[in-house]
C-alpha positions as a Markdown table, in Angstrom:
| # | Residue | x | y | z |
|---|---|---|---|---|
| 1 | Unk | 0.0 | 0.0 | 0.0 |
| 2 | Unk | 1.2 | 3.4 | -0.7 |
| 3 | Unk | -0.5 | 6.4 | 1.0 |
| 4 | Unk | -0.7 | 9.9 | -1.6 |
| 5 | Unk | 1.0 | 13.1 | 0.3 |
| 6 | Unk | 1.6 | 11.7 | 4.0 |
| 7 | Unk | 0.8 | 8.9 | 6.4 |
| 8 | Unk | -2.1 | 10.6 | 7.4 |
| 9 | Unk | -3.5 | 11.3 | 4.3 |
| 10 | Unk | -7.1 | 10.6 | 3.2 |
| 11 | Unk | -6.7 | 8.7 | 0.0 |
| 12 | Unk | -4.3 | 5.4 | 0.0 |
| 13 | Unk | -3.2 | 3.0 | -2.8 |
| 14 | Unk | -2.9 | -0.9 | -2.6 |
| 15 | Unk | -3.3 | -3.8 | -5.0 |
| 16 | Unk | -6.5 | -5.7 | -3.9 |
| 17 | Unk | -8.9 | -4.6 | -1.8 |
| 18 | Unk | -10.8 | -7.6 | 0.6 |
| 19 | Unk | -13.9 | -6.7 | 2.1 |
| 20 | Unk | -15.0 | -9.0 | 4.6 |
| 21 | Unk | -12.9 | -10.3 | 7.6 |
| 22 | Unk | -14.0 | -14.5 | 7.7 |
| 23 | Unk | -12.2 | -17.3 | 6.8 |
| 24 | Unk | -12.3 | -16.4 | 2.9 |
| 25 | Unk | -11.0 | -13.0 | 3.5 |
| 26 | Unk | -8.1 | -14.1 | 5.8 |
| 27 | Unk | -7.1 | -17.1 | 4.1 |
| 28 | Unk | -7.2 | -15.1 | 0.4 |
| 29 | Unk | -5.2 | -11.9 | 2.1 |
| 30 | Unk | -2.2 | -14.5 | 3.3 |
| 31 | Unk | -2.2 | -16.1 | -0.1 |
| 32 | Unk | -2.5 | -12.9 | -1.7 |
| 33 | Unk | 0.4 | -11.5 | 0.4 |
| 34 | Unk | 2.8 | -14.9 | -0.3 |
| 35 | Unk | 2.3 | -14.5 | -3.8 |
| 36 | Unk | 4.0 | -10.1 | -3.8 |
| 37 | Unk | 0.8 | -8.7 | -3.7 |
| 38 | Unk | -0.2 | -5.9 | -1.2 |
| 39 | Unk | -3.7 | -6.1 | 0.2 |
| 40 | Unk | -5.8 | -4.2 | 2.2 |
| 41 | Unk | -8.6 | -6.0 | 4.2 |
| 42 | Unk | -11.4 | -3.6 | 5.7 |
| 43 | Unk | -13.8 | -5.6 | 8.5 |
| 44 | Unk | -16.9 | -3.8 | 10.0 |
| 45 | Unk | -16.9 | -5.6 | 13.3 |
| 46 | Unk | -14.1 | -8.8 | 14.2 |
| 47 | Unk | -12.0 | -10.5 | 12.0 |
| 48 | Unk | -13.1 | -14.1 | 12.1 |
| 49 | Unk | -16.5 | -12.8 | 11.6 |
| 50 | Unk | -19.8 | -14.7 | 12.8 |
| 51 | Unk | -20.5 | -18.3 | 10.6 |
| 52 | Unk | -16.8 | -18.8 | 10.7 |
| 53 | Unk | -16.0 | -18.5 | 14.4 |
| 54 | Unk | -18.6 | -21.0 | 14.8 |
| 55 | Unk | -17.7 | -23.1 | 12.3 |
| 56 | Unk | -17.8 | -26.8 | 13.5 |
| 57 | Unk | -14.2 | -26.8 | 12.1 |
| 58 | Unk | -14.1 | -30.3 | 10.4 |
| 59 | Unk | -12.3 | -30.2 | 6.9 |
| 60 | Unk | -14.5 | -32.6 | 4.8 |
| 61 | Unk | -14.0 | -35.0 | 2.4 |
| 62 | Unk | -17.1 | -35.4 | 1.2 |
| 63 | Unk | -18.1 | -38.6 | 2.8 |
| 64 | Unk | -21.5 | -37.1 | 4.6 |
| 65 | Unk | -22.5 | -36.1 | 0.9 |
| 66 | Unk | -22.6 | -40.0 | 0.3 |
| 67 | Unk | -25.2 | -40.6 | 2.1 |
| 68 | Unk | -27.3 | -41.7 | -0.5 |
| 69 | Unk | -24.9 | -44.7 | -1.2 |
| 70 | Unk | -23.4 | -43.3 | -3.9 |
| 71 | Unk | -20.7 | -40.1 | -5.2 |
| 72 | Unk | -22.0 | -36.7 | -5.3 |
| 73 | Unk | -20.3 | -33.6 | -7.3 |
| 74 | Unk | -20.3 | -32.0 | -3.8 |
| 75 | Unk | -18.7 | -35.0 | -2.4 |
| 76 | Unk | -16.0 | -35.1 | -5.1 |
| 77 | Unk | -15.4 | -31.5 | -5.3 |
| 78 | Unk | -14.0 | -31.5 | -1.8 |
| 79 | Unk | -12.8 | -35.0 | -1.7 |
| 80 | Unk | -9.0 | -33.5 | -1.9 |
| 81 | Unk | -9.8 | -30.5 | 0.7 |
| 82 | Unk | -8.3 | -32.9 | 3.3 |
| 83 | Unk | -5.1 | -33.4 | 2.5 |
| 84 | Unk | -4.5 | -29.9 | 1.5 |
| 85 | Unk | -5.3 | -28.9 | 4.6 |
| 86 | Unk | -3.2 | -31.3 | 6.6 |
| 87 | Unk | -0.1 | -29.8 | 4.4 |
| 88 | Unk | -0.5 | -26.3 | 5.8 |
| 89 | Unk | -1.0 | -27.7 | 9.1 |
| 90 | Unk | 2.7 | -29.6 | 8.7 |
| 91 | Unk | 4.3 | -26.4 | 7.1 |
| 92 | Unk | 4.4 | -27.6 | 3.6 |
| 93 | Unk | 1.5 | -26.1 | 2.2 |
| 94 | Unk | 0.6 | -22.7 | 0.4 |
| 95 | Unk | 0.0 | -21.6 | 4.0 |
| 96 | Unk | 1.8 | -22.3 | 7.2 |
| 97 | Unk | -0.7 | -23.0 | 9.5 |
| 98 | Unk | 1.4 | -25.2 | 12.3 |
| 99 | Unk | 0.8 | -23.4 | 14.8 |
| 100 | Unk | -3.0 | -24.1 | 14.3 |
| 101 | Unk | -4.3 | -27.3 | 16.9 |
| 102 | Unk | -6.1 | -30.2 | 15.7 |
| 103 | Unk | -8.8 | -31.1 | 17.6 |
| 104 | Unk | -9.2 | -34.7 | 16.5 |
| 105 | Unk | -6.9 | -36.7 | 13.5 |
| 106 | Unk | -10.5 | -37.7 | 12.0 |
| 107 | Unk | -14.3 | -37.6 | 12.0 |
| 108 | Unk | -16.9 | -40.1 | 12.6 |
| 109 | Unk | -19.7 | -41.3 | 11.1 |
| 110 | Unk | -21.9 | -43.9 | 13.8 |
| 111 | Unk | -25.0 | -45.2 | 13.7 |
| 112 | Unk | -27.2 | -45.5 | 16.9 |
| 113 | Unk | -28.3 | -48.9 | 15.4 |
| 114 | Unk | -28.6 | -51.0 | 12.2 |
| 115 | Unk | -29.4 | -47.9 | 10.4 |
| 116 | Unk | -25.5 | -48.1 | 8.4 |
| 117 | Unk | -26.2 | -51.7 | 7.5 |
| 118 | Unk | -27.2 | -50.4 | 4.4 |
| 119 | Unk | -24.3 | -48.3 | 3.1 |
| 120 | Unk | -21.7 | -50.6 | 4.7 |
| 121 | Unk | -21.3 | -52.1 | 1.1 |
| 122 | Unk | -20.8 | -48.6 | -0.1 |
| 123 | Unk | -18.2 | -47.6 | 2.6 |
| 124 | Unk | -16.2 | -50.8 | 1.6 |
| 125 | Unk | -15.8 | -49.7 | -1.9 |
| 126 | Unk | -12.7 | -48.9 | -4.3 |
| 127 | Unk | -14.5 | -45.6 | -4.3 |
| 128 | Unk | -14.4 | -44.3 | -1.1 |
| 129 | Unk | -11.1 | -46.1 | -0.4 |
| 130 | Unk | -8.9 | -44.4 | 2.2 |
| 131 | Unk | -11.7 | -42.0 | 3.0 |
| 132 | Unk | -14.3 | -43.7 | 5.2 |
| 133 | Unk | -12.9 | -47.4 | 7.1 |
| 134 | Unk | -14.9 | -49.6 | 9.8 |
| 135 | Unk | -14.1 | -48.6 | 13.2 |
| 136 | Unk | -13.3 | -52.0 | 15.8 |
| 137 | Unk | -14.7 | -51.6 | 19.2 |
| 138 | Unk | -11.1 | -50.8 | 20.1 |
| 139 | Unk | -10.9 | -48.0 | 18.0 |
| 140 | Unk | -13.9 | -46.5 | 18.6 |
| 141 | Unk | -13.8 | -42.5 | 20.2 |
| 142 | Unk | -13.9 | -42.8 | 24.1 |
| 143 | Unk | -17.4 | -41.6 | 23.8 |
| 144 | Unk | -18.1 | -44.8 | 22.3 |
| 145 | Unk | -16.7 | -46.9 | 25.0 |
| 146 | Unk | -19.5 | -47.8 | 26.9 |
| 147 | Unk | -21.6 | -51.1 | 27.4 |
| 148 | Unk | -24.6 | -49.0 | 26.3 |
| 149 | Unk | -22.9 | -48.3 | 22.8 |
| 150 | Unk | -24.7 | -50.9 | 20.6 |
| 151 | Unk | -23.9 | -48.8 | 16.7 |
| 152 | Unk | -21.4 | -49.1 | 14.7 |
| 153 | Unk | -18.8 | -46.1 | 13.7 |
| 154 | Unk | -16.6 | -45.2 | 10.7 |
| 155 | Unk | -13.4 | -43.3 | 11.0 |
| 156 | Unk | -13.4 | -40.3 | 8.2 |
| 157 | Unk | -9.9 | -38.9 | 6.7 |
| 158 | Unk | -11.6 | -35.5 | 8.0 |
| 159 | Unk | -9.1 | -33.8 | 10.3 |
| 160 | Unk | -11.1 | -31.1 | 13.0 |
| 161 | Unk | -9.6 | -28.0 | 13.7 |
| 162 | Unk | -9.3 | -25.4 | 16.0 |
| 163 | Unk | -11.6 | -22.8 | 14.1 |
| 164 | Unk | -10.1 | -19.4 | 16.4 |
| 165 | Unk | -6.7 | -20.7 | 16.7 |
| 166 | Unk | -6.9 | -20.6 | 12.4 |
| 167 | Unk | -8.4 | -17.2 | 13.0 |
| 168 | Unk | -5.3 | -16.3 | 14.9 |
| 169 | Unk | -2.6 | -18.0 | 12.7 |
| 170 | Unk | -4.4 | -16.1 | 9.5 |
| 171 | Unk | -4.0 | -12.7 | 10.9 |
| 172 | Unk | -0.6 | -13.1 | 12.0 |
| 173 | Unk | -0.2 | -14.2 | 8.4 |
| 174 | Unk | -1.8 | -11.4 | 7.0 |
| 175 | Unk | 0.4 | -8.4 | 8.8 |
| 176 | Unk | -0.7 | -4.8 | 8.7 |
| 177 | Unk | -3.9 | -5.3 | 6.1 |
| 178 | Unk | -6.2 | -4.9 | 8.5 |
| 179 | Unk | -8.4 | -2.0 | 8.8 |
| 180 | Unk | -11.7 | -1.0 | 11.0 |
| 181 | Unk | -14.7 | 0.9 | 8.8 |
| 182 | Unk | -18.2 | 1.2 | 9.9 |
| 183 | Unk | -19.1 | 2.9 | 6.3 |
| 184 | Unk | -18.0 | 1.6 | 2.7 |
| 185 | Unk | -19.1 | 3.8 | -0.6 |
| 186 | Unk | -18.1 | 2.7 | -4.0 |
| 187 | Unk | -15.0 | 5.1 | -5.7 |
| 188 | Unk | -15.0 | 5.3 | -9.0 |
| 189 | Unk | -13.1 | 7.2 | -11.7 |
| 190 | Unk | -14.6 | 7.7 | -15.0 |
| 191 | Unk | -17.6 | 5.7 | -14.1 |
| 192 | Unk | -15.3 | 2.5 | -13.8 |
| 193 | Unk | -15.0 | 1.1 | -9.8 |
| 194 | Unk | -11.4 | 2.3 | -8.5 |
| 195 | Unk | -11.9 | 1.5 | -5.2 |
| 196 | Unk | -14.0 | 1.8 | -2.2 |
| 197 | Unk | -14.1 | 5.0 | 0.2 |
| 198 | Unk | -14.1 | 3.1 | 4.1 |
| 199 | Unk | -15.1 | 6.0 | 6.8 |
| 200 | Unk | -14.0 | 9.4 | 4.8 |
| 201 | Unk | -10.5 | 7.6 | 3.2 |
| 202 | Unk | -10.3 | 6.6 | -0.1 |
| 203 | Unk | -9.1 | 3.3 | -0.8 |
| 204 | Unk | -7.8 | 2.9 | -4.5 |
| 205 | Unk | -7.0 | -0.9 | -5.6 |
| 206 | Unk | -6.1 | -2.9 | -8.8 |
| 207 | Unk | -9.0 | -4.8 | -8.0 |
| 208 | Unk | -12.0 | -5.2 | -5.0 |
| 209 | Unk | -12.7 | -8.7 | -3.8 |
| 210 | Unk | -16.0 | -8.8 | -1.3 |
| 211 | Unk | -15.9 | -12.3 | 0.7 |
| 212 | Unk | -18.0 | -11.5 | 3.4 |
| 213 | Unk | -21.1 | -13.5 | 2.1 |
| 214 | Unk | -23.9 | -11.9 | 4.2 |
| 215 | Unk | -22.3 | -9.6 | 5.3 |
| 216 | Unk | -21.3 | -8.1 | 1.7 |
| 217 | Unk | -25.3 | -7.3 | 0.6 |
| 218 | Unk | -25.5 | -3.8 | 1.3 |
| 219 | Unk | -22.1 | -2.6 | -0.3 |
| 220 | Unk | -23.3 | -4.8 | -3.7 |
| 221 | Unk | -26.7 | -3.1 | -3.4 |
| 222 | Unk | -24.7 | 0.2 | -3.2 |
| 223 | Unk | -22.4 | -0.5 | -6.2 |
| 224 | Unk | -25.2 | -1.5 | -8.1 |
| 225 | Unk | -24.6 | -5.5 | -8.3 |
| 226 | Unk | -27.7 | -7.2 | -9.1 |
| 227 | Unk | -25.3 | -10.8 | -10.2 |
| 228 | Unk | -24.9 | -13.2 | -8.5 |
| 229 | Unk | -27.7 | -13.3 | -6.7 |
| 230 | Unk | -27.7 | -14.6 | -2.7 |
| 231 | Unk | -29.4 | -17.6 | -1.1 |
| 232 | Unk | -29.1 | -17.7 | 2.4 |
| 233 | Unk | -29.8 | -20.4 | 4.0 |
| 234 | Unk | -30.1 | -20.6 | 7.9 |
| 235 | Unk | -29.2 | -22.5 | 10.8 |
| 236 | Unk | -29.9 | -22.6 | 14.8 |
| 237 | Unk | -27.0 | -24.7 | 16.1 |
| 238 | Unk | -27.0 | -25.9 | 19.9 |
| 239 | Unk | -24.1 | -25.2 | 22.4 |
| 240 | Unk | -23.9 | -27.2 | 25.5 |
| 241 | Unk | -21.3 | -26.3 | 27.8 |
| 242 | Unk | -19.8 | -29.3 | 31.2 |
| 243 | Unk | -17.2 | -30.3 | 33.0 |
| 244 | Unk | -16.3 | -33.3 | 31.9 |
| 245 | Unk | -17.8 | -33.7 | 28.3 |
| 246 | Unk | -16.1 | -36.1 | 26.7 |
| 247 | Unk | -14.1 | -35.0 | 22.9 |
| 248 | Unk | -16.6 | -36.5 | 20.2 |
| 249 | Unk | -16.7 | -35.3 | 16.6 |
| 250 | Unk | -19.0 | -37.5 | 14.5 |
| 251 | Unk | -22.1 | -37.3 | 12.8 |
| 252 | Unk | -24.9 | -39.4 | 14.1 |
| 253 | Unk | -26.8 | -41.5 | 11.0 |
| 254 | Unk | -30.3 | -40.7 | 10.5 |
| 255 | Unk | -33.0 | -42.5 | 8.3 |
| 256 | Unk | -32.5 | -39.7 | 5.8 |
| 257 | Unk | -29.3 | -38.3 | 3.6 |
| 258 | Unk | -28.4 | -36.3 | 5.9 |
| 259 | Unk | -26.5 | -36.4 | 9.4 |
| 260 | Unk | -28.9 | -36.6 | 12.1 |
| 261 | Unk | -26.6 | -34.4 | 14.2 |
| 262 | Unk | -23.1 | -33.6 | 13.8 |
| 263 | Unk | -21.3 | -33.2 | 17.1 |
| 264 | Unk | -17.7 | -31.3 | 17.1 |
| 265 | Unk | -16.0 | -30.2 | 20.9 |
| 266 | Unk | -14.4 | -27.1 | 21.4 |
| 267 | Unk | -12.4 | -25.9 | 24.1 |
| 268 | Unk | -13.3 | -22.8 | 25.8 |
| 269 | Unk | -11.1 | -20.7 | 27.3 |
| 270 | Unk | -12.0 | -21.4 | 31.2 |
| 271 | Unk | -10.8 | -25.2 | 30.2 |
| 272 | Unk | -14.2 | -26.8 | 29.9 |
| 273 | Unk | -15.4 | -28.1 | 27.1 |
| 274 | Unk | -18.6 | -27.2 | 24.5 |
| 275 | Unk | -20.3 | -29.6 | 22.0 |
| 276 | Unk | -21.6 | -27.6 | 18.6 |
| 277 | Unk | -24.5 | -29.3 | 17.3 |
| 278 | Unk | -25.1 | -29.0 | 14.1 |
| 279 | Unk | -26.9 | -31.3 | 11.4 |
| 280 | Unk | -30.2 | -31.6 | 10.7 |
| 281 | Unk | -30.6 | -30.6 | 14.2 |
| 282 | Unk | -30.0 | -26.8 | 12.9 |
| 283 | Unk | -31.9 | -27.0 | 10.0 |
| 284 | Unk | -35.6 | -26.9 | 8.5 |
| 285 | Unk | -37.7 | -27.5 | 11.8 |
| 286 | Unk | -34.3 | -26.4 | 14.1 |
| 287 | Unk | -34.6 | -22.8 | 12.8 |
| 288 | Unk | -38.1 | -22.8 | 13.1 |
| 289 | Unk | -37.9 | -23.1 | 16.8 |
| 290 | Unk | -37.6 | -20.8 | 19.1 |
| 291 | Unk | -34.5 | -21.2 | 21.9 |
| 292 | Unk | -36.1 | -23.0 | 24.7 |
| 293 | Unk | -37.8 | -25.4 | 21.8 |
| 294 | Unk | -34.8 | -26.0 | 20.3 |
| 295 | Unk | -32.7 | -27.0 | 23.4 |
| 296 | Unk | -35.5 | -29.4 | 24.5 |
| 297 | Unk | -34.8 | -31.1 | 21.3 |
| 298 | Unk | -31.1 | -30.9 | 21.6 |
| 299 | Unk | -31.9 | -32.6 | 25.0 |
| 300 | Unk | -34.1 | -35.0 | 23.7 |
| 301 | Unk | -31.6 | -35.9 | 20.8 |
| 302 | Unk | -29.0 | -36.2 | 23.1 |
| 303 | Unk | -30.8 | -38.9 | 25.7 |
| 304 | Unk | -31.5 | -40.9 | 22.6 |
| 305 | Unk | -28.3 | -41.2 | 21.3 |
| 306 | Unk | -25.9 | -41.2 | 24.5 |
| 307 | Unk | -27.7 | -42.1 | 27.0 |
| 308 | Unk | -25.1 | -42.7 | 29.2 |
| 309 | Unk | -23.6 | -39.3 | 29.2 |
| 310 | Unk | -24.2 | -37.5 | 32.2 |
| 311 | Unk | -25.2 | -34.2 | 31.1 |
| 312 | Unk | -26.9 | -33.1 | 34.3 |
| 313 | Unk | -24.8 | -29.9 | 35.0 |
| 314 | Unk | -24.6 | -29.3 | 31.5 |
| 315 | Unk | -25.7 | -25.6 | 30.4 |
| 316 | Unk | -27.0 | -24.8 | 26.8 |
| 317 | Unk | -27.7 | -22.1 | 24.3 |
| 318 | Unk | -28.3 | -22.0 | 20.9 |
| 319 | Unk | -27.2 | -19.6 | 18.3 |
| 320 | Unk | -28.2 | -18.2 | 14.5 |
| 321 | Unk | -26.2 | -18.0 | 11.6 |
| 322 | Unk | -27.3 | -16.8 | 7.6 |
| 323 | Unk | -25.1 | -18.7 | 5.2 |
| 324 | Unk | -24.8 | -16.8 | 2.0 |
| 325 | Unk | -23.9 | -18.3 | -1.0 |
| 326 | Unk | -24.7 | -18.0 | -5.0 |
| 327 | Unk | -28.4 | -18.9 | -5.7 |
| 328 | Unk | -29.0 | -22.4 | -6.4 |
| 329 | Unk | -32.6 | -24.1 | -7.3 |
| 330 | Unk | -34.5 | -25.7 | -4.7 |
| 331 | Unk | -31.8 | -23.7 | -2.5 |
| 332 | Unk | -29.5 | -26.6 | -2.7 |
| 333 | Unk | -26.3 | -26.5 | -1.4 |
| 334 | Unk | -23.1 | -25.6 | -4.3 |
| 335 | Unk | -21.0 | -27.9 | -4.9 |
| 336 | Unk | -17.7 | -26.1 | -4.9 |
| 337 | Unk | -16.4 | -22.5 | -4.2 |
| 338 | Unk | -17.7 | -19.7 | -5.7 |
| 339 | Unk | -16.2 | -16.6 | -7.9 |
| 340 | Unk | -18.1 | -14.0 | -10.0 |
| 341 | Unk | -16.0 | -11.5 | -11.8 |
| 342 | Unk | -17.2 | -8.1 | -13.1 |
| 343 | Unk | -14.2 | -6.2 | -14.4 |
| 344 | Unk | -12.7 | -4.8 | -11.1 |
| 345 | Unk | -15.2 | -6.8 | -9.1 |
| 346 | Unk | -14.9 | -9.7 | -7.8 |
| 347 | Unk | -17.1 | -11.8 | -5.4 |
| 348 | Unk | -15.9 | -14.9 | -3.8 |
| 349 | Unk | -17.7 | -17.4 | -1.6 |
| 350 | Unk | -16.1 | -20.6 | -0.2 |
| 351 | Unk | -19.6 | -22.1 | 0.5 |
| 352 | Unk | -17.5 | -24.5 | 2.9 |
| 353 | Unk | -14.6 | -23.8 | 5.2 |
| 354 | Unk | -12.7 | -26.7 | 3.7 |
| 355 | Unk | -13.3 | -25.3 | 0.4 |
| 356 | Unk | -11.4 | -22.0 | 1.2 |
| 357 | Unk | -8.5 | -23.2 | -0.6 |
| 358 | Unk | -10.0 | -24.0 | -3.8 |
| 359 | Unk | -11.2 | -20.3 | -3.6 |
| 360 | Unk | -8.1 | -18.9 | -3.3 |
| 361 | Unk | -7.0 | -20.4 | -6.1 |
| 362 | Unk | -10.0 | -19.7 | -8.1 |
| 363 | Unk | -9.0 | -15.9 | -7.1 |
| 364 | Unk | -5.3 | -15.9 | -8.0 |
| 365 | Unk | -5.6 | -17.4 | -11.6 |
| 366 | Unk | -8.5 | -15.1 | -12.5 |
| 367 | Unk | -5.8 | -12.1 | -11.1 |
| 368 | Unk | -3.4 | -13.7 | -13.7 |
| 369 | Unk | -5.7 | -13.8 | -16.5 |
| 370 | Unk | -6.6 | -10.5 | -15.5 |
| 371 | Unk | -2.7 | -9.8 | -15.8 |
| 372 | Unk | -3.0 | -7.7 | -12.4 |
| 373 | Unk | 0.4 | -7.8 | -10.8 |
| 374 | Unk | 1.9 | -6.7 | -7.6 |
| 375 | Unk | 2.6 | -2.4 | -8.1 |
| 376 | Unk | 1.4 | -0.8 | -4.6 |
| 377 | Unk | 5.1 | 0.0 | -2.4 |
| 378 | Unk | 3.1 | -1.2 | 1.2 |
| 379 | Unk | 2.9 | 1.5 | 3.6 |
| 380 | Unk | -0.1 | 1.0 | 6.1 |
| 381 | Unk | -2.9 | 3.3 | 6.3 |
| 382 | Unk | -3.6 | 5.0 | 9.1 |
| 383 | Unk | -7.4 | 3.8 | 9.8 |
| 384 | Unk | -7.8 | 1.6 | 13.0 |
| 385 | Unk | -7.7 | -1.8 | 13.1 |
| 386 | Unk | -10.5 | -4.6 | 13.9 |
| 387 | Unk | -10.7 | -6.4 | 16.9 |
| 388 | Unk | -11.1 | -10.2 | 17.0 |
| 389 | Unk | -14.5 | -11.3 | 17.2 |
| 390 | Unk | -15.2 | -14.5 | 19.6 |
| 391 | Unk | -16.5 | -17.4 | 19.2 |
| 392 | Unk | -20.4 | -18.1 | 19.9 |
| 393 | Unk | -19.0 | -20.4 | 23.4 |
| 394 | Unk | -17.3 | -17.6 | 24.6 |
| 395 | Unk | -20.2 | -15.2 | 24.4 |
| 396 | Unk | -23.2 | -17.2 | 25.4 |
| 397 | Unk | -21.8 | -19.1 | 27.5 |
| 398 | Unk | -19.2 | -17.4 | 29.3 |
């Protein structure tokens, strides 16, 4: 970035411009920066946002799109999202992201009962090889070891990660582009977008990437962007908060294509741990109910598939999320990461955390086709800088 006249002048230049402070943001500004370019990234309230924060954090492969006993194009566009991500978390990835925890080496998939009889045939296949394998009673999670436990459990090549830890490894990894603006207007020169003006300083860039999703609707109104058009579909996720929960990530089968509730544990910062309960849980009738509604169901979920877990002194909350993502029919989910370019415009969605990647690299080849190249010299502006936003554990259930 390069600032016109001196530091504290209104009008700055930098190469790209990121709008939006989430996991595409942050993950595209540290690509961005590896690969010369200098960036800006301007965030209205905390970097790591709201859906990523409490993001369930599992990388996918693909397997819970298989539900149906067969390959998806949603499970085979993220089928190689895995070991992607387990390269940045070694240090030999585009990003270095070892100083990011793993919560858990894999996922699960269990059934409660003979419900996975079905698809057992399926799991065993060439095709899903290496990705999904039968669990022995051995190696079942140690939430699974217990006399009450009649299912049966696959282990899933689906690493789970620490979702705020990445948060904090991405803006280390993304230096001094972070800026704080309540306001963002369209600049333009000549009719043709130049930049964006954030709280009274103009920000002039190569290009403007917008990654917040949601977030992002009001400054597209304002520049005038009727394509793509948003679908946003919602979710009302469960937190409940112990002692002594023990670590389970796993989807729980249902009689339908989709998990019957996806369980992930996160530690909170007073030591205890927190189960996210996503799944159908959080969907259709979930975010229909209200909060005491939905936590009687949580409850009720949670008696009939763990029985044996003493949740007694457990507390709970639920929260709401809007995930925005490029209109689909039937608002089905997309299969893969999404980028729309309009000249100096561009709008990126990752649709998935574990498809973040594949975004990025959707971004930096339409830049080189684009021919846009590194030119800005990097000198900060002087604008504030966003705080870090928390996670939903740490503000409902403190």
């Amino acid at each position: 970035m390069s600032a016109v006249g001196n530091a504290s002048s209104s009008v700055l230049t930098t190469d790209i411009l990121l709008v939006g402070g989430g996991i595409a943001g942050l993950w595209l500004n540290a690509r961005l920066r590896a690969a010369g370019f200098h960036t800006v990234l301007v965030e209205k309230t905390g970097l790591g946002g709201v859906q990523t924060l409490g993001s369930q954090g599992i990388i996918h492969g693909g397997i819970k799109y298989t539900l149906s006993g067969g390959l998806t194009g949603a499970s085979e566009a993220i089928a190689d999202m895995p070991s992607r991500w387990r390269a940045c978390l070694e240090g030999t990835g585009e990003l270095d992201l070892q100083g990011v925890r793993r919560l858990s080496e894999a996922h699960y998939l269990w059934s409660p009962g003979s419900l996975v009889s079905g698809l057992a045939g399926f799991f065993a296949s060439k095709s899903v090889r290496g990705r999904a394998e039968a669990c022995s009673k051995a190696d079942l999670p140690s939430a699974f070891q217990h006399k009450q436990f009649k299912g049966k459990a696959y282990r899933l090549n689906e690493v789970v990660i620490d979702v705020p830890q990445l948060v904090e490894c991405l803006v280390a990894l993304g230096g001094d582009a972070f800026v704080h603006a309540e306001q963002l207007l369209p600049l333009r020169e000549g009719g043709v977008l130049c930049g964006l003006r954030a709280d009274g300083v103009e920000i002039r860039a190569q290009r403007v990437i917008c990654t917040a999703g949601r977030g992002n609707a009001q400054l597209l109104s304002e520049l005038g962007v009727s394509q793509p058009q948003q679908q946003v579909r919602p979710l009302h996720q469960v937190l409940v908060k112990a002692p002594n929960l023990p670590a389970l990530y796993a989807h729980a089968l249902g009689a339908g294509t989709k998990p019957r509730t996806t369980i992930t544990t996160h530690i909170a910062s007073d030591g205890q741990t927190v189960w996210n309960l996503g799944g159908d849980l959080a969907e259709a009738d979930g975010v229909a109910r209200d909060e005491a509604s939905q936590i009687a169901q949580a409850q009720k979920e949670l008696a009939d598939l763990l029985p044996w877990i003493d949740l007694s002194a457990a507390r709970f909350a639920t929260w709401r999320v809007e995930r925005a993502e490029p209109a689909q029919n039937s608002l089905m989910r997309p299969d893969n990461a999404f980028l729309h370019c309009d000249n100096a415009l561009l709008v990126a969605w990752p649709t998935k955390l574990a498809l973040t990647p594949n975004l990025a690299d959707q971004v930096l080849a339409a830049l080189d086709e684009q021919q846009i190249c590194p030119q800005a010299n990097g000198q900060r502006p002087d604008l504030p800088q966003p705080p870090m936003a928390q996670a939903p554990w740490e503000r409902l259930l403190p």
